[in-house]
N, C-alpha and C positions, 0 to 999 in steps of 0.2 A: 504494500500500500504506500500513498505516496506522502512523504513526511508534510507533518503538519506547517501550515505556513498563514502569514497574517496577511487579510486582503486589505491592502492600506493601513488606515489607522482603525477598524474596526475593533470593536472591543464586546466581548461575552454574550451567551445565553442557555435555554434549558426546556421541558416536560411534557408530555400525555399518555394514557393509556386504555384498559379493558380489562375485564370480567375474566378467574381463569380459562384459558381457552384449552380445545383437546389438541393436540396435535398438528390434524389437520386444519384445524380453525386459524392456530398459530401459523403454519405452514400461507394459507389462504390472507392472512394479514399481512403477513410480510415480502408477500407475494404483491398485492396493491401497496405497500410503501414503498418497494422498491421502484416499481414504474411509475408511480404517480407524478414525479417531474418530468416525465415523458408525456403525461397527458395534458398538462397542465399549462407549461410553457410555449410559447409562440418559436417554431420555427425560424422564423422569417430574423429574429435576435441573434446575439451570436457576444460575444467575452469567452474569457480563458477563465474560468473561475478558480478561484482557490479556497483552502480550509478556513473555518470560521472557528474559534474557539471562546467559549463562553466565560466568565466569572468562576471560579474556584476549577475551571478546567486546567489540567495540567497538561503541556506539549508532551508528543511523544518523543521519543528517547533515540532517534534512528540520525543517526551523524549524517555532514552532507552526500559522502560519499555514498552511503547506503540506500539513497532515496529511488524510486523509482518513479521513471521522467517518462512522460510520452504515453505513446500506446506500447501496450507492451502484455507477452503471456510467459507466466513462471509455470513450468515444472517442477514438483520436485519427491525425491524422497528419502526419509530421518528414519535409521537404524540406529535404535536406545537401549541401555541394560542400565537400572535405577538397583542399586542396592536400598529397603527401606529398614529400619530399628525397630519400627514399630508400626506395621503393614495395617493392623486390625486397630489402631489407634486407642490401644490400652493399656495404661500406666501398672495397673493390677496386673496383667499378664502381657507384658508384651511379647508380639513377634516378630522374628526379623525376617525376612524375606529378597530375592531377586527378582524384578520382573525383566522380560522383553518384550518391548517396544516396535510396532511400524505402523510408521505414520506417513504416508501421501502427501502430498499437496500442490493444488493448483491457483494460481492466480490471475486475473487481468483485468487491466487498464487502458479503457478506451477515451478519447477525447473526441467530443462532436461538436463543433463550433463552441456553444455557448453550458455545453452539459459534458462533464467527466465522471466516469465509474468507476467504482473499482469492485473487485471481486474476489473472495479467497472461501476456499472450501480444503477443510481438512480432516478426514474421517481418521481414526485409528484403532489400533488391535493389538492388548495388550495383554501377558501372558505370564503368571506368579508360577515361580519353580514348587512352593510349597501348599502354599494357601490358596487353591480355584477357586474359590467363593469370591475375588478379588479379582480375576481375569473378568475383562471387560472391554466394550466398544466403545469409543468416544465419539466426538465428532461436534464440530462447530461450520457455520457458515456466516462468514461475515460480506454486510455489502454496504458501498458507501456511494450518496453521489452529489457532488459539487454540483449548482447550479447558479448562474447570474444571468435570468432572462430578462432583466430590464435593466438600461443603465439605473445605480446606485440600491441595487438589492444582489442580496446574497442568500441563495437558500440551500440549506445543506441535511441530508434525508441520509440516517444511518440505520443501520440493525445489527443483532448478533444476537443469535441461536447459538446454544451449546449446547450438551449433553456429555455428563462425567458423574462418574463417581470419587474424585480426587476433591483433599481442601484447595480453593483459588489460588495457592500460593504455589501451588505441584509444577515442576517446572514442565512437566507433559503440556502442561495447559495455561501458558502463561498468558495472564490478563490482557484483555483489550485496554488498549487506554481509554480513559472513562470520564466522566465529569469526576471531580475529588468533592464536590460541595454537593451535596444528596447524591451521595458516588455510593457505589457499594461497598460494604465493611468484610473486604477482601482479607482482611489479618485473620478471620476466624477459622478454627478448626472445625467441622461439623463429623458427628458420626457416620458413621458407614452409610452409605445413600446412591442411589440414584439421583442424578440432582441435571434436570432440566431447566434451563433458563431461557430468556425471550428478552430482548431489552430494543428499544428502539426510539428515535430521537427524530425529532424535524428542528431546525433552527431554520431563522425567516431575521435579513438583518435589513436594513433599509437605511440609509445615509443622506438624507434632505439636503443637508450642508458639508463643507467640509469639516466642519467641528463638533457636529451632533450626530449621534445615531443612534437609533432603536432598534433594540434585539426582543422579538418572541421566539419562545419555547416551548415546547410537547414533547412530555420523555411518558415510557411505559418499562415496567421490569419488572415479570411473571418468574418466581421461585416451584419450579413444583417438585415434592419428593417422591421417591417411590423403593421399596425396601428391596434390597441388593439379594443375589440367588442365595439361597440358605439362609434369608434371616426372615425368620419367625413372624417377630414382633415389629410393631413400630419404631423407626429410629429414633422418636418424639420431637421429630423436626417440623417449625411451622410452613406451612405455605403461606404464601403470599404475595398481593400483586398490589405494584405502586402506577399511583398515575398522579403527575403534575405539571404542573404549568409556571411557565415565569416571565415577567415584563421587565425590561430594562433598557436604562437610560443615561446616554453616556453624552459627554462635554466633554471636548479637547481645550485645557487651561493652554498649553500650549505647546512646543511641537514633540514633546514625548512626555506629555502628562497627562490625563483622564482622569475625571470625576466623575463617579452616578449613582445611581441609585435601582435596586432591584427589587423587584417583590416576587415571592414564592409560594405557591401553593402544590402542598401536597398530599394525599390520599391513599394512606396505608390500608387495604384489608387483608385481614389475617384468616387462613379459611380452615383454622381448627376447629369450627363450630358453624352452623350454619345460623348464625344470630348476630350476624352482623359484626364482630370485634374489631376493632381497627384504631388508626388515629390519623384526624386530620390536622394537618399542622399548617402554620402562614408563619411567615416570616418579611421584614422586611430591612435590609441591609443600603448603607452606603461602602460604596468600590471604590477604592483610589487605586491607579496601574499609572506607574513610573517607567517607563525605559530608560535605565540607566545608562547602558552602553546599546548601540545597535545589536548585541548579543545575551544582553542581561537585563532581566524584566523584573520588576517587584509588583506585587499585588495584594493590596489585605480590603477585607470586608468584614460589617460588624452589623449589628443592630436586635431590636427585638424580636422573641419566637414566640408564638404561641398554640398552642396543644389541643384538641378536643382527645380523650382517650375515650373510644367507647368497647365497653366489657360489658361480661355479665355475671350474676349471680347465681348457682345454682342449690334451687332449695328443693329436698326430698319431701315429698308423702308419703304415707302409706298406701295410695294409691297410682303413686310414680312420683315426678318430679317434672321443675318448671322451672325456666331459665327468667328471670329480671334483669330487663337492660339495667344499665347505671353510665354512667358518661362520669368524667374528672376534667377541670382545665386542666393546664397547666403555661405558668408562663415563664419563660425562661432568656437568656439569649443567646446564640448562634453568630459565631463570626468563623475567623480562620486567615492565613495569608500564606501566599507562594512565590518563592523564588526560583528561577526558571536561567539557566546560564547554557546557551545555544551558540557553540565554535565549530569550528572546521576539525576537531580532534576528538572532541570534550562536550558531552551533554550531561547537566545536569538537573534535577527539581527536588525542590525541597518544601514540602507543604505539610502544613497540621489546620484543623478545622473542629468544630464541635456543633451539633445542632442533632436535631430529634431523627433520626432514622428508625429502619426495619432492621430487626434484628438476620438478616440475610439465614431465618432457619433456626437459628438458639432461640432466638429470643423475638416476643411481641414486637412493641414500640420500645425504643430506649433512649436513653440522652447518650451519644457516642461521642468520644474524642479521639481524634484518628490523627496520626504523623507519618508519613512517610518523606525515606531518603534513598532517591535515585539516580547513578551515576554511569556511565559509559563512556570510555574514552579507548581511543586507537593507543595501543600501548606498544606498537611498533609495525613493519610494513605486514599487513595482513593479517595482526592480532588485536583483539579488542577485549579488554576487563568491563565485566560488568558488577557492580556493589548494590543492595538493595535491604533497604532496613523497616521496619513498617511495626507501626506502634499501636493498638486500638483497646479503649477504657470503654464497655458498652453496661451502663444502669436502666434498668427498665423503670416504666413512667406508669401509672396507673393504678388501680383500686386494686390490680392482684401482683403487683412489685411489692416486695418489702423493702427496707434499706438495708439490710445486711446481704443482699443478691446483688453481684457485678460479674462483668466476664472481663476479664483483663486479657491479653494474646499479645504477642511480639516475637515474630520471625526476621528470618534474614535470610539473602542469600548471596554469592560470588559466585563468579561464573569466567569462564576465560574459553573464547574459541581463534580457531584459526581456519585461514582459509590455504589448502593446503595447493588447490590446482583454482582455474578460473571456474571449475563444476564442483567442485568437492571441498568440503570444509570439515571438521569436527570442532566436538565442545565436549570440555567437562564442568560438572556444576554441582554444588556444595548448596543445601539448603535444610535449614532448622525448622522447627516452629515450636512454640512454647504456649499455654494457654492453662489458666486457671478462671475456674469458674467458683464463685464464693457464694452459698449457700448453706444452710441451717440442715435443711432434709437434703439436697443433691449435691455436695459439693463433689466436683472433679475438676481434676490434671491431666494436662493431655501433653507429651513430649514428643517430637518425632524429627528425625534424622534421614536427607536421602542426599544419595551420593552419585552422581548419573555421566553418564560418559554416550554420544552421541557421532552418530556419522551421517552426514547429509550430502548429497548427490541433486545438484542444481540446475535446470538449461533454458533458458531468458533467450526470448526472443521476439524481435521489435514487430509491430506488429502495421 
Protein backbone atom coordinates (compact mmCIF):
# COMPACT_ATOMS: atom_id res chain seq x y z
CA UNK A 1 0.00 0.00 0.00
CA UNK A 2 1.05 3.31 -0.73
CA UNK A 3 2.75 5.28 2.39
CA UNK A 4 0.70 7.68 3.81
CA UNK A 5 1.16 11.31 2.66
CA UNK A 6 -0.41 14.98 3.44
CA UNK A 7 -2.80 16.44 0.69
CA UNK A 8 -1.52 20.04 1.23
CA UNK A 9 -2.19 21.56 4.57
CA UNK A 10 -5.06 19.31 5.32
CA UNK A 11 -5.60 18.37 8.75
CA UNK A 12 -7.67 15.00 10.46
CA UNK A 13 -10.98 13.06 10.76
CA UNK A 14 -13.18 9.89 11.66
CA UNK A 15 -16.64 7.30 12.11
CA UNK A 16 -19.92 5.10 11.20
CA UNK A 17 -21.28 1.87 11.32
CA UNK A 18 -24.01 -1.22 11.64
CA UNK A 19 -25.86 -3.91 13.59
CA UNK A 20 -23.79 -7.20 13.94
CA UNK A 21 -23.66 -8.58 10.56
CA UNK A 22 -23.32 -12.43 9.37
CA UNK A 23 -20.64 -12.85 7.05
CA UNK A 24 -22.19 -12.58 4.18
CA UNK A 25 -23.94 -9.38 5.12
CA UNK A 26 -20.25 -8.06 6.04
CA UNK A 27 -18.91 -9.42 2.94
CA UNK A 28 -22.12 -7.44 0.84
CA UNK A 29 -21.19 -4.17 2.98
CA UNK A 30 -17.92 -3.97 2.18
CA UNK A 31 -18.44 -4.84 -1.16
CA UNK A 32 -20.65 -1.37 -1.62
CA UNK A 33 -17.86 0.65 0.38
CA UNK A 34 -15.56 -0.26 -1.64
CA UNK A 35 -17.04 0.97 -5.20
CA UNK A 36 -19.06 3.55 -3.84
CA UNK A 37 -16.57 6.20 -5.04
CA UNK A 38 -16.97 4.63 -8.26
CA UNK A 39 -20.45 5.46 -8.27
CA UNK A 40 -20.49 8.58 -6.85
CA UNK A 41 -17.86 10.72 -8.41
CA UNK A 42 -18.19 12.44 -11.90
CA UNK A 43 -15.90 11.09 -14.45
CA UNK A 44 -15.40 13.96 -16.44
CA UNK A 45 -12.89 15.26 -12.95
CA UNK A 46 -9.75 14.13 -12.61
CA UNK A 47 -6.50 15.12 -9.49
CA UNK A 48 -3.89 12.69 -8.34
CA UNK A 49 -5.25 12.38 -4.86
CA UNK A 50 -3.50 11.47 -1.84
CA UNK A 51 -3.81 10.18 1.85
CA UNK A 52 -5.95 12.19 4.38
CA UNK A 53 -5.19 11.60 7.85
CA UNK A 54 -7.39 12.56 10.70
CA UNK A 55 -6.65 13.82 14.50
CA UNK A 56 -5.08 11.22 16.83
CA UNK A 57 -4.34 9.28 13.43
CA UNK A 58 -0.94 8.14 13.49
CA UNK A 59 1.25 7.95 9.96
CA UNK A 60 2.30 4.61 8.99
CA UNK A 61 5.67 3.48 9.50
CA UNK A 62 6.80 2.57 5.76
CA UNK A 63 10.22 4.64 4.89
CA UNK A 64 10.41 6.60 1.51
CA UNK A 65 12.18 3.82 -0.06
CA UNK A 66 9.54 1.21 0.78
CA UNK A 67 6.41 3.09 -0.72
CA UNK A 68 4.65 1.93 -3.56
CA UNK A 69 4.25 4.42 -6.46
CA UNK A 70 2.06 4.03 -9.54
CA UNK A 71 0.16 1.23 -10.65
CA UNK A 72 1.54 -1.43 -9.73
CA UNK A 73 0.78 -5.65 -8.74
CA UNK A 74 2.79 -7.51 -5.66
CA UNK A 75 3.02 -11.07 -5.42
CA UNK A 76 4.00 -12.72 -2.83
CA UNK A 77 4.82 -15.55 -0.50
CA UNK A 78 6.04 -15.69 3.67
CA UNK A 79 7.54 -19.13 4.98
CA UNK A 80 7.32 -18.77 9.09
CA UNK A 81 8.38 -21.01 12.17
CA UNK A 82 7.16 -18.88 15.52
CA UNK A 83 8.48 -20.60 18.55
CA UNK A 84 5.58 -19.75 21.37
CA UNK A 85 6.12 -20.16 25.66
CA UNK A 86 2.81 -20.16 26.10
CA UNK A 87 0.65 -21.39 22.99
CA UNK A 88 -2.72 -21.82 25.19
CA UNK A 89 -2.17 -18.46 26.96
CA UNK A 90 -2.00 -19.90 30.45
CA UNK A 91 0.01 -18.75 33.29
CA UNK A 92 -1.39 -21.90 35.52
CA UNK A 93 -0.04 -24.38 32.98
CA UNK A 94 1.71 -23.09 30.35
CA UNK A 95 2.75 -24.59 26.97
CA UNK A 96 5.37 -24.11 24.61
CA UNK A 97 4.96 -24.83 21.33
CA UNK A 98 6.27 -24.54 17.30
CA UNK A 99 4.03 -23.52 14.78
CA UNK A 100 4.55 -23.38 10.61
CA UNK A 101 3.42 -20.71 8.85
CA UNK A 102 2.25 -19.96 4.81
CA UNK A 103 1.04 -17.06 4.01
CA UNK A 104 0.30 -15.63 0.33
CA UNK A 105 -0.15 -12.43 -0.62
CA UNK A 106 -1.36 -10.30 -3.27
CA UNK A 107 -1.56 -6.79 -3.82
CA UNK A 108 -2.54 -3.64 -6.24
CA UNK A 109 -2.42 -0.24 -7.04
CA UNK A 110 -4.38 1.37 -9.64
CA UNK A 111 -4.59 5.16 -10.43
CA UNK A 112 -7.52 6.50 -12.62
CA UNK A 113 -7.36 10.09 -13.34
CA UNK A 114 -8.82 11.47 -10.22
CA UNK A 115 -9.45 7.97 -8.01
CA UNK A 116 -6.59 5.56 -6.78
CA UNK A 117 -6.98 1.98 -5.06
CA UNK A 118 -5.32 -0.06 -3.45
CA UNK A 119 -5.78 -3.66 -2.65
CA UNK A 120 -4.13 -6.41 -0.42
CA UNK A 121 -5.54 -9.83 0.34
CA UNK A 122 -3.61 -12.33 2.40
CA UNK A 123 -5.08 -15.77 3.59
CA UNK A 124 -2.82 -18.10 5.67
CA UNK A 125 -2.29 -21.77 7.05
CA UNK A 126 -0.83 -22.28 10.16
CA UNK A 127 0.35 -25.56 11.62
CA UNK A 128 1.38 -26.32 15.83
CA UNK A 129 3.82 -29.29 16.02
CA UNK A 130 2.06 -30.14 19.51
CA UNK A 131 -1.03 -28.54 20.23
CA UNK A 132 -3.91 -28.82 16.84
CA UNK A 133 -6.54 -27.23 18.64
CA UNK A 134 -4.28 -24.14 17.62
CA UNK A 135 -3.75 -24.94 13.98
CA UNK A 136 -5.75 -22.54 12.19
CA UNK A 137 -6.79 -20.22 8.81
CA UNK A 138 -6.32 -16.71 8.91
CA UNK A 139 -6.95 -14.20 6.41
CA UNK A 140 -7.43 -10.43 6.10
CA UNK A 141 -8.49 -8.35 3.17
CA UNK A 142 -7.65 -4.85 3.07
CA UNK A 143 -8.90 -2.14 0.49
CA UNK A 144 -8.37 1.45 0.39
CA UNK A 145 -9.24 4.27 -2.01
CA UNK A 146 -8.19 7.94 -2.44
CA UNK A 147 -10.40 10.13 -4.11
CA UNK A 148 -10.41 14.03 -5.18
CA UNK A 149 -13.46 14.57 -7.55
CA UNK A 150 -13.88 18.12 -7.15
CA UNK A 151 -11.20 20.60 -6.97
CA UNK A 152 -10.61 21.22 -2.83
CA UNK A 153 -12.32 17.96 -1.59
CA UNK A 154 -10.71 14.85 -0.57
CA UNK A 155 -12.58 11.64 0.05
CA UNK A 156 -10.84 8.63 1.24
CA UNK A 157 -13.00 5.02 1.77
CA UNK A 158 -11.08 2.23 3.63
CA UNK A 159 -11.98 -1.32 5.14
CA UNK A 160 -10.37 -4.24 6.61
CA UNK A 161 -11.76 -7.62 7.33
CA UNK A 162 -9.72 -10.18 9.34
CA UNK A 163 -10.06 -13.27 10.79
CA UNK A 164 -7.52 -14.82 13.48
CA UNK A 165 -7.28 -16.52 16.33
CA UNK A 166 -3.93 -14.74 17.47
CA UNK A 167 -3.63 -11.56 20.37
CA UNK A 168 -3.38 -8.17 17.72
CA UNK A 169 0.10 -7.88 18.62
CA UNK A 170 1.04 -11.72 16.99
CA UNK A 171 3.44 -10.69 14.58
CA UNK A 172 1.49 -13.36 11.93
CA UNK A 173 -0.95 -10.54 12.00
CA UNK A 174 0.41 -7.36 12.23
CA UNK A 175 -1.92 -4.37 12.79
CA UNK A 176 -3.35 -2.05 10.03
CA UNK A 177 -2.53 1.27 10.80
CA UNK A 178 -5.56 2.71 12.51
CA UNK A 179 -6.83 5.96 13.83
CA UNK A 180 -4.96 5.94 17.62
CA UNK A 181 -7.94 8.33 19.09
CA UNK A 182 -11.03 5.72 19.32
CA UNK A 183 -8.38 3.33 17.66
CA UNK A 184 -8.42 -0.14 18.81
CA UNK A 185 -6.89 -1.31 22.31
CA UNK A 186 -4.46 -3.49 20.22
CA UNK A 187 -2.15 -4.08 23.65
CA UNK A 188 -4.74 -6.75 24.85
CA UNK A 189 -4.29 -10.25 25.27
CA UNK A 190 -7.68 -12.17 24.74
CA UNK A 191 -8.26 -15.87 25.26
CA UNK A 192 -8.26 -18.48 22.83
CA UNK A 193 -10.83 -17.25 20.19
CA UNK A 194 -11.91 -17.02 16.85
CA UNK A 195 -11.89 -13.43 16.45
CA UNK A 196 -13.52 -11.85 13.33
CA UNK A 197 -13.32 -8.39 12.80
CA UNK A 198 -14.89 -5.66 10.15
CA UNK A 199 -13.73 -2.02 10.45
CA UNK A 200 -14.34 0.52 7.98
CA UNK A 201 -13.95 4.33 7.59
CA UNK A 202 -15.00 7.17 4.83
CA UNK A 203 -13.27 10.50 5.53
CA UNK A 204 -14.81 13.56 3.37
CA UNK A 205 -12.27 16.71 3.68
CA UNK A 206 -13.32 19.92 1.87
CA UNK A 207 -11.00 23.00 1.91
CA UNK A 208 -13.07 26.41 1.02
CA UNK A 209 -9.90 28.59 1.66
CA UNK A 210 -6.46 28.06 1.90
CA UNK A 211 -6.43 28.38 5.67
CA UNK A 212 -9.70 26.48 6.75
CA UNK A 213 -10.82 23.20 6.24
CA UNK A 214 -13.59 20.67 7.31
CA UNK A 215 -13.14 17.19 7.87
CA UNK A 216 -16.36 14.51 8.26
CA UNK A 217 -16.07 11.08 9.40
CA UNK A 218 -17.88 7.59 9.52
CA UNK A 219 -15.92 4.64 11.05
CA UNK A 220 -17.74 1.14 11.98
CA UNK A 221 -15.79 -1.90 13.87
CA UNK A 222 -17.68 -5.32 14.25
CA UNK A 223 -15.79 -7.68 17.00
CA UNK A 224 -17.30 -11.19 16.77
CA UNK A 225 -16.14 -14.34 18.66
CA UNK A 226 -16.41 -17.68 18.14
CA UNK A 227 -14.89 -20.68 20.39
CA UNK A 228 -11.77 -22.27 18.69
CA UNK A 229 -11.97 -26.47 17.77
CA UNK A 230 -11.83 -28.22 21.18
CA UNK A 231 -13.03 -25.72 23.25
CA UNK A 232 -16.12 -26.41 25.02
CA UNK A 233 -17.16 -23.51 26.68
CA UNK A 234 -17.28 -19.98 26.11
CA UNK A 235 -14.09 -17.94 25.87
CA UNK A 236 -16.23 -15.18 27.94
CA UNK A 237 -15.40 -12.74 25.23
CA UNK A 238 -17.68 -9.76 24.54
CA UNK A 239 -18.95 -8.91 21.17
CA UNK A 240 -19.30 -5.87 19.99
CA UNK A 241 -19.90 -3.24 17.27
CA UNK A 242 -18.94 0.43 17.35
CA UNK A 243 -20.38 3.01 15.18
CA UNK A 244 -19.27 6.82 15.09
CA UNK A 245 -19.13 9.80 13.62
CA UNK A 246 -16.90 13.06 13.95
CA UNK A 247 -16.91 16.86 12.77
CA UNK A 248 -13.85 18.93 12.51
CA UNK A 249 -12.55 22.05 12.08
CA UNK A 250 -9.31 23.22 11.20
CA UNK A 251 -7.54 27.09 10.85
CA UNK A 252 -4.08 27.53 9.60
CA UNK A 253 -2.59 30.30 12.21
CA UNK A 254 0.12 30.12 9.92
CA UNK A 255 2.40 28.36 7.43
CA UNK A 256 2.92 25.07 9.75
CA UNK A 257 0.55 25.67 12.56
CA UNK A 258 -3.25 24.55 12.94
CA UNK A 259 -5.90 25.08 15.28
CA UNK A 260 -9.46 23.28 15.64
CA UNK A 261 -11.70 21.96 17.16
CA UNK A 262 -13.51 18.25 16.92
CA UNK A 263 -16.49 16.61 18.14
CA UNK A 264 -17.02 12.95 18.52
CA UNK A 265 -19.72 10.62 18.64
CA UNK A 266 -19.72 7.39 19.42
CA UNK A 267 -21.88 4.19 19.94
CA UNK A 268 -20.65 1.19 21.63
CA UNK A 269 -23.20 -2.19 21.63
CA UNK A 270 -22.10 -4.88 23.41
CA UNK A 271 -24.17 -8.03 22.21
CA UNK A 272 -23.63 -10.26 25.44
CA UNK A 273 -27.28 -9.90 26.01
CA UNK A 274 -29.98 -9.15 23.83
CA UNK A 275 -31.09 -5.82 26.03
CA UNK A 276 -29.50 -3.41 24.75
CA UNK A 277 -25.96 -2.91 26.90
CA UNK A 278 -23.74 -0.51 25.54
CA UNK A 279 -22.28 3.12 25.92
CA UNK A 280 -22.67 6.18 24.14
CA UNK A 281 -20.03 8.48 24.52
CA UNK A 282 -19.48 12.45 22.99
CA UNK A 283 -16.68 14.00 23.29
CA UNK A 284 -15.46 17.27 22.25
CA UNK A 285 -11.64 18.33 21.98
CA UNK A 286 -9.57 21.29 20.62
CA UNK A 287 -6.24 20.15 18.03
CA UNK A 288 -3.31 22.06 17.99
CA UNK A 289 -0.63 20.40 14.84
CA UNK A 290 2.78 22.12 14.71
CA UNK A 291 5.06 21.00 11.91
CA UNK A 292 8.12 21.49 13.39
CA UNK A 293 10.43 20.45 10.63
CA UNK A 294 9.06 19.47 7.17
CA UNK A 295 9.77 15.93 8.74
CA UNK A 296 8.52 16.39 12.24
CA UNK A 297 4.92 16.92 13.33
CA UNK A 298 3.40 17.47 16.88
CA UNK A 299 -0.04 17.04 17.70
CA UNK A 300 -2.03 17.15 21.12
CA UNK A 301 -5.95 17.35 21.72
CA UNK A 302 -7.92 17.76 25.00
CA UNK A 303 -11.31 18.42 26.12
CA UNK A 304 -14.41 17.13 27.78
CA UNK A 305 -16.04 13.36 27.43
CA UNK A 306 -19.15 12.38 28.31
CA UNK A 307 -20.67 8.72 28.85
CA UNK A 308 -24.28 7.39 28.79
CA UNK A 309 -23.44 3.48 30.06
CA UNK A 310 -26.42 1.40 29.51
CA UNK A 311 -26.65 -2.09 31.59
CA UNK A 312 -28.94 -4.16 33.14
CA UNK A 313 -30.00 -5.70 36.19
CA UNK A 314 -30.85 -9.04 36.45
CA UNK A 315 -33.56 -10.10 39.17
CA UNK A 316 -34.68 -13.91 39.79
CA UNK A 317 -38.25 -15.28 40.44
CA UNK A 318 -39.40 -18.16 41.34
CA UNK A 319 -41.12 -18.19 38.36
CA UNK A 320 -37.97 -17.05 36.04
CA UNK A 321 -36.25 -13.80 35.83
CA UNK A 322 -36.38 -10.33 34.28
CA UNK A 323 -33.60 -8.08 33.18
CA UNK A 324 -34.06 -3.90 34.35
CA UNK A 325 -32.42 -1.48 32.11
CA UNK A 326 -30.45 1.14 34.24
CA UNK A 327 -28.32 3.79 32.36
CA UNK A 328 -25.10 5.69 34.40
CA UNK A 329 -23.48 9.10 33.08
CA UNK A 330 -20.46 9.44 33.28
CA UNK A 331 -18.26 12.48 32.72
CA UNK A 332 -14.88 12.47 32.27
CA UNK A 333 -12.05 13.91 29.97
CA UNK A 334 -10.35 12.59 26.94
CA UNK A 335 -7.28 14.11 25.20
CA UNK A 336 -3.83 12.57 24.09
CA UNK A 337 -0.80 13.94 21.75
CA UNK A 338 1.49 12.41 18.98
CA UNK A 339 4.75 12.93 17.67
CA UNK A 340 5.29 11.66 14.37
CA UNK A 341 9.31 12.02 12.83
CA UNK A 342 9.08 11.03 8.92
CA UNK A 343 13.11 10.97 7.19
CA UNK A 344 14.46 9.21 4.37
CA UNK A 345 16.15 6.50 6.92
CA UNK A 346 14.02 6.83 10.00
CA UNK A 347 10.35 6.73 10.89
CA UNK A 348 9.12 7.20 13.93
CA UNK A 349 5.52 7.90 16.32
CA UNK A 350 5.05 8.21 19.60
CA UNK A 351 1.43 8.74 20.82
CA UNK A 352 -0.42 8.15 24.24
CA UNK A 353 -4.35 9.02 24.47
CA UNK A 354 -7.06 8.28 27.08
CA UNK A 355 -10.93 8.43 26.51
CA UNK A 356 -13.94 5.91 26.97
CA UNK A 357 -13.49 2.95 24.60
CA UNK A 358 -14.68 -0.93 24.00
CA UNK A 359 -13.04 -3.05 25.70
CA UNK A 360 -11.86 -4.89 22.12
CA UNK A 361 -13.58 -8.44 23.81
CA UNK A 362 -12.21 -8.37 27.95
CA UNK A 363 -14.17 -5.89 28.71
CA UNK A 364 -17.72 -3.76 28.22
CA UNK A 365 -17.16 0.16 28.14
CA UNK A 366 -13.95 1.34 29.93
CA UNK A 367 -11.87 4.52 30.56
CA UNK A 368 -8.55 3.34 28.46
CA UNK A 369 -5.04 4.86 28.55
CA UNK A 370 -3.01 3.69 25.77
CA UNK A 371 0.84 4.65 24.68
CA UNK A 372 2.46 3.57 22.14
CA UNK A 373 6.31 3.77 20.68
CA UNK A 374 7.15 3.00 17.12
CA UNK A 375 10.25 3.04 15.29
CA UNK A 376 11.93 1.96 11.92
CA UNK A 377 14.94 2.82 10.44
CA UNK A 378 17.28 1.44 7.54
CA UNK A 379 20.08 0.21 9.64
CA UNK A 380 22.27 -0.33 6.67
CA UNK A 381 22.08 -1.08 2.77
CA UNK A 382 19.11 -3.49 2.66
CA UNK A 383 18.56 -3.90 6.50
CA UNK A 384 15.89 -2.38 8.42
CA UNK A 385 15.28 -2.53 12.61
CA UNK A 386 12.09 -2.31 13.77
CA UNK A 387 11.22 -1.33 17.83
CA UNK A 388 7.77 -1.27 19.10
CA UNK A 389 6.51 -0.76 22.66
CA UNK A 390 2.63 -0.36 23.59
CA UNK A 391 1.24 0.44 27.00
CA UNK A 392 -2.64 0.09 27.63
CA UNK A 393 -4.44 0.92 31.49
CA UNK A 394 -8.21 -0.35 30.55
CA UNK A 395 -11.08 0.40 33.83
CA UNK A 396 -14.46 -0.39 33.06
CA UNK A 397 -17.32 2.43 33.53
CA UNK A 398 -20.65 1.43 34.60
CA UNK A 399 -23.36 0.15 37.20
CA UNK A 400 -21.48 -3.49 36.82
CA UNK A 401 -17.55 -2.18 37.18
CA UNK A 402 -16.39 -2.06 40.42
CA UNK A 403 -13.12 -0.06 41.31
CA UNK A 404 -10.93 -2.73 42.28
CA UNK A 405 -11.34 -4.34 38.36
CA UNK A 406 -8.49 -2.85 35.72
CA UNK A 407 -6.79 -4.61 32.94
CA UNK A 408 -3.29 -3.35 32.71
CA UNK A 409 -1.18 -5.02 29.35
CA UNK A 410 2.23 -3.97 27.97
CA UNK A 411 4.09 -5.75 25.05
CA UNK A 412 6.86 -5.08 22.98
CA UNK A 413 8.51 -6.12 20.12
CA UNK A 414 12.17 -5.85 17.71
CA UNK A 415 12.35 -7.16 14.78
CA UNK A 416 15.26 -6.81 12.10
CA UNK A 417 14.98 -8.11 8.33
CA UNK A 418 16.87 -8.12 5.31
CA UNK A 419 16.58 -8.11 1.91
CA UNK A 420 18.68 -10.70 0.66
CA UNK A 421 18.15 -10.61 -3.59
CA UNK A 422 15.62 -7.82 -5.34
CA UNK A 423 12.78 -11.02 -4.74
CA UNK A 424 13.72 -12.59 -1.42
CA UNK A 425 14.16 -11.19 1.90
CA UNK A 426 13.94 -12.65 5.53
CA UNK A 427 13.02 -11.42 9.18
CA UNK A 428 13.58 -12.54 12.55
CA UNK A 429 11.39 -11.19 15.37
CA UNK A 430 11.30 -11.07 19.10
CA UNK A 431 7.82 -10.20 20.68
CA UNK A 432 6.59 -10.21 24.42
CA UNK A 433 3.26 -9.56 25.97
CA UNK A 434 2.59 -9.18 29.50
CA UNK A 435 -1.05 -8.58 30.88
CA UNK A 436 -2.61 -8.49 34.28
CA UNK A 437 -6.19 -8.35 34.93
CA UNK A 438 -7.09 -7.15 38.71
CA UNK A 439 -10.02 -8.48 40.03
CA UNK A 440 -11.80 -9.76 43.54
CA UNK A 441 -13.51 -13.10 41.81
CA UNK A 442 -11.32 -13.26 38.23
CA UNK A 443 -8.01 -12.01 38.74
CA UNK A 444 -5.48 -13.26 35.84
CA UNK A 445 -1.91 -13.04 34.38
CA UNK A 446 -1.33 -13.73 31.13
CA UNK A 447 2.70 -13.86 29.87
CA UNK A 448 3.69 -14.81 26.47
CA UNK A 449 6.88 -15.01 24.41
CA UNK A 450 7.28 -15.71 20.57
CA UNK A 451 10.28 -15.86 18.70
CA UNK A 452 9.69 -16.19 14.66
CA UNK A 453 12.20 -16.23 11.96
CA UNK A 454 10.59 -15.63 8.27
CA UNK A 455 11.28 -16.08 4.58
CA UNK A 456 9.44 -14.10 1.93
CA UNK A 457 9.77 -14.51 -1.94
CA UNK A 458 8.41 -11.05 -3.70
CA UNK A 459 7.68 -10.07 -7.74
CA UNK A 460 6.39 -6.27 -8.25
CA UNK A 461 5.21 -5.55 -11.30
CA UNK A 462 4.27 -2.20 -12.97
CA UNK A 463 1.34 -2.22 -14.19
Amino acid sequence: MRKDQHWQNVRPVMPASRPHPSRSATLCRWILGAVTPLLVASPLLRAQPSALRSVGETPGLGLASEAEEGDFMVGSLRLSSTFTDNVLLSNTHPVSDVDYAVQPGFSIGKTLGWLHTDWDFSPGLVKYQRVDQRDRLTGAVVSNFDARPWEHWLIRVRNNYRVRTDPPFDTFNTKVPDTFFAGENGQLILPLAEQISDEGNVDISYQPTETTTLVLNGFYRDYIYHPIRGQNISSGLVNSQTKSGRAQLYRRLSGNAFLGAAYTYQDIDFAFTNHGAGVAAQSVVGVGTVDITPSMEFQIFAGPEYAQVRNQILLNFGLGSVFIPTTEDVLSTTGGAIYSLHKARTTLNLAGVREVSGGTGLTAGAHSTRGDFTIRREVGAHWYADLTAEYGLFTPIGVSSGSSFNIRALSGRVALDHRLTEHLSFEIDYSHGHQQQTSVTNPRRVDVDYAMISLKYQIKRAL
